[in-house]
Structure formats: structure tokens, C-alpha cells
C-alpha positions as CSV (number, residue, x, y, z in Angstrom):
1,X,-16.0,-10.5,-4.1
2,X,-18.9,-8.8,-2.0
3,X,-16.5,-8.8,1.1
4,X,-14.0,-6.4,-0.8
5,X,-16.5,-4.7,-2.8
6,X,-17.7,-3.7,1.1
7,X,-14.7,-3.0,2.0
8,X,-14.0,-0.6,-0.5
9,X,-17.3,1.0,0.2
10,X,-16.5,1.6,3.8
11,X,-12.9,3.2,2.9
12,X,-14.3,5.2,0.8
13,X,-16.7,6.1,2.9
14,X,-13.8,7.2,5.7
15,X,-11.8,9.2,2.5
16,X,-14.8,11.2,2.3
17,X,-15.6,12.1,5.6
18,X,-11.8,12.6,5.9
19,X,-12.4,15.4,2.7
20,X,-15.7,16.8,4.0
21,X,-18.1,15.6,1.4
22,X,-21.1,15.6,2.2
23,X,-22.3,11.6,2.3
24,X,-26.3,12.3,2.9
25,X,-26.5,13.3,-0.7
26,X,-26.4,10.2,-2.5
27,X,-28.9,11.0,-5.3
28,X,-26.3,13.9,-6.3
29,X,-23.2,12.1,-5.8
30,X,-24.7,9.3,-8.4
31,X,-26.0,12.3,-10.8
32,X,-22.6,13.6,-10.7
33,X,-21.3,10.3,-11.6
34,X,-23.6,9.7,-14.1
35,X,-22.9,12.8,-15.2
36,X,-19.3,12.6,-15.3
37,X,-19.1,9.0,-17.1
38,X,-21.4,10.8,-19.8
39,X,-18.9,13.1,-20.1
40,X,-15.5,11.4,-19.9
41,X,-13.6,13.3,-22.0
42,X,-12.3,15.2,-19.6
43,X,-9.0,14.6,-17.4
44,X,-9.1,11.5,-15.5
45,X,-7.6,13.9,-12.6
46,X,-11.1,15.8,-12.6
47,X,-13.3,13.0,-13.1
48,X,-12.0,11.3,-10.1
49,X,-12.3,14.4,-7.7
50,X,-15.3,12.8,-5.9
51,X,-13.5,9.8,-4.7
């Protein structure tokens, strides 16, 4: 299970540099998440831009 959860990790990883984002900015990306699960009443389409 830890095997594909890192593997997932690392293609995400490559999806993002692929889009740009900025990956030093952990802290943010999890507030965003945070704050996106908090408010997840919005279109799965937005709350699923950070991917």
C-alpha cells in the first residue's frame, strides 16, 4: 500500500511540475487543501484544480 501511495506521490509530483505549480510551498498547498475540504460545496471540477 505505501509502494502505490509513493507512487502516486511522485506522479503527482511530475503533473505539477508539468502545470508549473510551485512545489516548495507545501504549507500553502496543505492550507488550500484544508481549506478546500472545509469548503466542499463547491464543484468537484474546482476543488480538484490543485492536482
Amino acid at each position: 500500500m505505501q509502494e502505490g501511495t509513493r507512487e502516486e506521490v511522485r506522479k503527482s509530483r511530475e503533473n505539477s511540475k508539468r502545470h508549473g505549480q510551485n512545489l516548495s510551498m507545501p504549507l500553502t498547498i496543505m492550507k488550500a487543501r484544508n481549506w478546500l475540504m472545509s469548503h466542499d460545496r463547491r464543484p468537484r471540477s474546482e476543488a480538484t484544480w490543485y492536482r
